[in-house]
DODREN-69560 format. One line per 3 residues: for each residue x negated, y negated, z negated of C-alpha. Coordinates in steps of 0.02 Angstrom, whole numbers, plus 50000, padded with zeros to 5 digits. Each point is the difference from the previous one (the first is absolute). Last residue first. Example, Ala and Ser with C-alpha at 12.3 -4.5 7.8 and 13.67 -1.06 7.14 Angstrom:
2
49316,50053,49643  50069,50172,49967
***
This chain:
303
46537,43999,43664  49829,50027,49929  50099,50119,49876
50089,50082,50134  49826,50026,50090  49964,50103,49836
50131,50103,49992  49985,50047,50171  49809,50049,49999
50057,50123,49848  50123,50063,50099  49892,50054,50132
49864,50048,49877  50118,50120,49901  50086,50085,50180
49822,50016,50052  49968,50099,49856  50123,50111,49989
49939,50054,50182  49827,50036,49931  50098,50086,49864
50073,50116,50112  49835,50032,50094  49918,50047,49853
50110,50122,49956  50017,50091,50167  49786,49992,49986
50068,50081,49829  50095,50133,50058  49873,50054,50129
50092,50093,50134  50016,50182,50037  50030,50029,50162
49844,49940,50055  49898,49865,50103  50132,49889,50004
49965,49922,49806  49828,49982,50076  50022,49908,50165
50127,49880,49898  49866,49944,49876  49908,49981,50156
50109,49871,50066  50042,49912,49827  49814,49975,49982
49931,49966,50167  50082,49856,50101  50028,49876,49867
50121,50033,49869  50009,50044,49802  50087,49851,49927
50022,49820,49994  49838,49992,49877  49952,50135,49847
49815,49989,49909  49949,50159,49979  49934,50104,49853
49827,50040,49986  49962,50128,49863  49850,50114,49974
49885,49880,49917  50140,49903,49910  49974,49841,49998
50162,50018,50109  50123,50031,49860  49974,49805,49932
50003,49930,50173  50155,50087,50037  50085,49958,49843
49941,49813,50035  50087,49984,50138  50144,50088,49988
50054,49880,49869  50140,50103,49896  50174,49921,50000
50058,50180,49975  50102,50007,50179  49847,49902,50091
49877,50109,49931  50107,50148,50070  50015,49930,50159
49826,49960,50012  49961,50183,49939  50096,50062,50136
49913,49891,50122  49831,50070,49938  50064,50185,50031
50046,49950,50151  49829,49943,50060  49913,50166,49921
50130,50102,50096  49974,49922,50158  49807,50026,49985
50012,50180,49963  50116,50003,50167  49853,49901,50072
49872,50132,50005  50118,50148,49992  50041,49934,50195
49796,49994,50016  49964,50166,49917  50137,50101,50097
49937,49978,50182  49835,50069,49934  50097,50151,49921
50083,50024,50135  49837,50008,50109  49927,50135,49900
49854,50036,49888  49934,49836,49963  49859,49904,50054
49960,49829,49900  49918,49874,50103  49855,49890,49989
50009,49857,50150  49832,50010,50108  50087,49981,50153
49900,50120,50093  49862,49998,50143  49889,50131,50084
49873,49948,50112  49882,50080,49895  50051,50176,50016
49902,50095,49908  50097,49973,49861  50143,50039,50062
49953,50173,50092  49907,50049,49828  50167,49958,49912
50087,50124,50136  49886,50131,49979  50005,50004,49789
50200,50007,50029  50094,49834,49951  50148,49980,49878
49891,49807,49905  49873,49968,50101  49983,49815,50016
50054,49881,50135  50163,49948,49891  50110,49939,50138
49969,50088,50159  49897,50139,49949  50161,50021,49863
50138,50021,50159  49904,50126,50085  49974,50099,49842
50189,49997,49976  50046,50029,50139  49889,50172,50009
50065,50030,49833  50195,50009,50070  50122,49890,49989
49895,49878,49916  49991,49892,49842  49916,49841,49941
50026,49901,49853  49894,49825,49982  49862,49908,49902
49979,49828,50057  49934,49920,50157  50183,49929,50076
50011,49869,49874  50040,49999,49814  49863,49908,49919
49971,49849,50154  50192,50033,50053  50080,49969,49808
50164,49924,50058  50026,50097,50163  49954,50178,49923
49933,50142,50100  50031,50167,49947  50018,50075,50168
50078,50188,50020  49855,50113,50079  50129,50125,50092
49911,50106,50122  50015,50069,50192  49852,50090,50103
50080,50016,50150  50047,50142,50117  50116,50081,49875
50156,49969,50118  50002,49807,49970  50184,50019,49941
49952,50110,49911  49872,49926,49919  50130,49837,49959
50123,50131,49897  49831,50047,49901  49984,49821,49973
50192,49957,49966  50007,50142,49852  50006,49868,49864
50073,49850,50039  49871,49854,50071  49905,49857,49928
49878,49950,50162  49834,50045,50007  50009,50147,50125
49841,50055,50085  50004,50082,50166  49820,50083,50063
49980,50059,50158  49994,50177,50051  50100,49966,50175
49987,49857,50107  50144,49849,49949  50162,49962,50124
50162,50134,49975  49914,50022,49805  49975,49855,49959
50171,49911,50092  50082,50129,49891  49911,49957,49836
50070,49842,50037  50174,50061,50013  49998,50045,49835
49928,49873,49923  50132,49884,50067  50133,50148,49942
49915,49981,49829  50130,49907,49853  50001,49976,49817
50135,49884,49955  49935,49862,49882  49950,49878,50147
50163,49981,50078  50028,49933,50159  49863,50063,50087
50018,50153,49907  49827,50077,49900  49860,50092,50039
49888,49847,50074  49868,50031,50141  49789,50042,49909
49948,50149,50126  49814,50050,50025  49976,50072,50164
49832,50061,50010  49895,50053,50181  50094,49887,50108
49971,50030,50205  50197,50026,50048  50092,49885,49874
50047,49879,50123  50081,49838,49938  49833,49937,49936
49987,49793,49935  49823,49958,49927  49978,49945,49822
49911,49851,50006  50070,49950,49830  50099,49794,50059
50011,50041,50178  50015,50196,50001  50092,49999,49862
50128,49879,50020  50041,50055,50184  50048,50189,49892
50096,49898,49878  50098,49883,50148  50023,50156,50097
50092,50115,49866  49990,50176,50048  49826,50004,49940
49865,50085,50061  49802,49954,49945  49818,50044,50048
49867,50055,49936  49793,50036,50063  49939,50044,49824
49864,49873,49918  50047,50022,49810  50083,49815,50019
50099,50056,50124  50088,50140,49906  50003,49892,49862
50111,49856,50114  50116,50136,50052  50049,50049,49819
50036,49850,49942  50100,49962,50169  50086,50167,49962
50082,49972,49819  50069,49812,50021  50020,50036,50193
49926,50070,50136  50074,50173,50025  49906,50108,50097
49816,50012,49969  49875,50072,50134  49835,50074,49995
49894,50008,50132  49831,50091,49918  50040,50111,49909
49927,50167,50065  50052,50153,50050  49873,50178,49913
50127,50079,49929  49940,50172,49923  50135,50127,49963
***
C-alpha cells in the first residue's frame, strides 16, 4: 500500500512540558502546526509567547501528534486515559480519513490498538513514546533516537516518513516515490522500528520502571549506610569508578509525573507482577517514613 498524503499541517495536542517542546521543533523544521489544549491560558501562551497557532477543528490536518498527560488530575502516580480517549473520538468524528495519528504520550499497553478501533482502521495510528528530558533539554530533547511501532506495517511506514525521513520498512517503489518527491519533508528524528505496537508501548513504561528500581536501590543502600554508620557518600563514590557501575544518589523519593506512573503501567500490564518492582516500591515507601523522621529529629534539635 503506497501513501502518497503529505505533512504539511501538522498539529500537536497537548501544550505543555512534553508538547510545547515538541510544537516548537515542528516549527522550526518549517511544517505549517498548530496547537490544542484544553487549558486556555497554555494554548493563549503559545501562540503569543511560541507562535503556535490555536486549531479547534481537526478537519484539514494531515498528522496528529498527541503529547496530553496519562495520569489523574488529582493524582499524578495513577495511570489514567479516558482524556485520551475521548480525543481520539473527536479525531476520528472530525479528521479526513488515512491520516496519520502519532501517540507520544506514556500509555498502558494495548491502548493504541484499542485507539485504531476506535478510529475504525481509517488512520494510520503509532506509538513513538517521547524521551525528552526537562533537565538535560539541549542533549535530551525531542531530536534523539526513539521507538516506533504500528498497528499494522502500513502505519508504521507512514508514521517513520514522518519522523525519520529515511527508508527504513519501505518497498523499492515507494522509496523511489519519496525521493522523487522533493517537496517531501520529515522530522529528521532517528527512530527505532519495532515489530509491534505493544512492544513500543512497553519500552517507555520499562524505561522508567528500570529507573525506579535503580533509585530504590540507592535509598536502600542509604538506609543501610545509615544503620552501619557507613558514609554513603563515599561508598558510592568509591563503587562508581567503576566502569560499569553508577549508583544513584537518593532525594525525597521516587515522584514526579513519570516514574511512579509508569512503574504502575507496567506492574498492570500482566497478571503476573514483578516481585521486585513490588520490592522496590516497598522500600521506596520505607524510605519516606526514614527521611520524614529523620527531618523531625532534626527540627527538634533546632528547637
Amino acid at each position: 500500500m503506497k501513501d502518497e498524503s503529505s505533512f504539511e499541517k501538522i498539529l500537536v495536542i497537548g501544550l505543555g512540558q512534553l508538547g510545547l517542546p515538541v510544537a516548537k521543533y515542528v516549527k522550526d523544521k518549517g511544517f505549517d502546526v498548530y496547537g490544542y489544549d484544553s487549558n486556555p491560558l497554555v494554548m493563549d501562551n503559545a501562540e503569543r509567547e511560541h507562535g503556535i497557532k490555536k486549531l479547534e477543528n481537526f478537519k484539514d490536518v494531515d498528522v496528529f501528534v498527541i503529547c496530553i498527560s496519562t495520569h489523574k488530575e488529582n493524582d499524578v502516580s495513577t495511570p489514567q486515559v479516558d482524556g485520551l480517549l475521548a480525543l481520539i473520538r473527536k479525531i476520528s468524528k472530525e479528521a479526513r480519513n488515512g491520516k496519520l495519528v502519532s501517540i507520544e504520550s506514556t500509555i498502558p499497553r494495548g491502548t493504541t490498538r484499542k485507539m485504531f478501533e476506535i478510529l475504525e482502521h481509517r488512520f494510520h495510528v503509532v506509538h513513538a513514546p517521547h524521551r525528552w528530558y526537562a533537565l538535560e533539554e539541549d542533549v535530551h530533547g525531542v531530536n534523539q533516537l526513539r521507538v516506533i511501532g504500528g498497528v499494522c506495517d502500513c502505519c508504521l511506514r507512514t508514521g517513520i516518513r514522518f519522523y525519520d525521513g529515511v527508508s527504513h520498512g519501505l518497498e523499492k517503489e515507494d522509496l523511489e516515490y519519496y525521493n522523487g518527491n522533493k517537496s517531501y519533508k520529515s522530522l529528521g528524528i532517528p527512530m527505532y522500528s519495532v515489530s509491534s505496537v505493544e512492544l513500543a508501548e512497553l519500552t517507555k513504561i520499562i524505561e522508567n520502571a528500570d529507573r525506579y528500581l535503580q533509585i530504590a536501590f540507592a535509598e536502600d543502600l542509604y538506609m543501610f549506610c545509615k544503620a552501619n554508620q557507613i558514609s554513603f557518600g563515599e561508598l558510592r563514590d568509591a563503587i562508581n569508578t567503576k566502569w560499569n557501575v553508577n549508583i544513584l544518589e537518593p532525594r525525597d523519593g521516587i515522584g514526579g509525573h513519570c516514574i511512579p506512573k509508569d512503574t504502575r503501567m507496567f506492574l498492570e500490564s500482566s497478571e503476573i507482577k514483578s516481585k521486585i518492582l513490588i520490592a522496590a516500591q516497598e522500600v521506596d515507601k520505607d524510605y519516606r517514613k526514614y527521611i520524614e523522621r529523620m527531618v523531625k529529629d532534626i527540627n527538634q534539635i533546632n528547637h
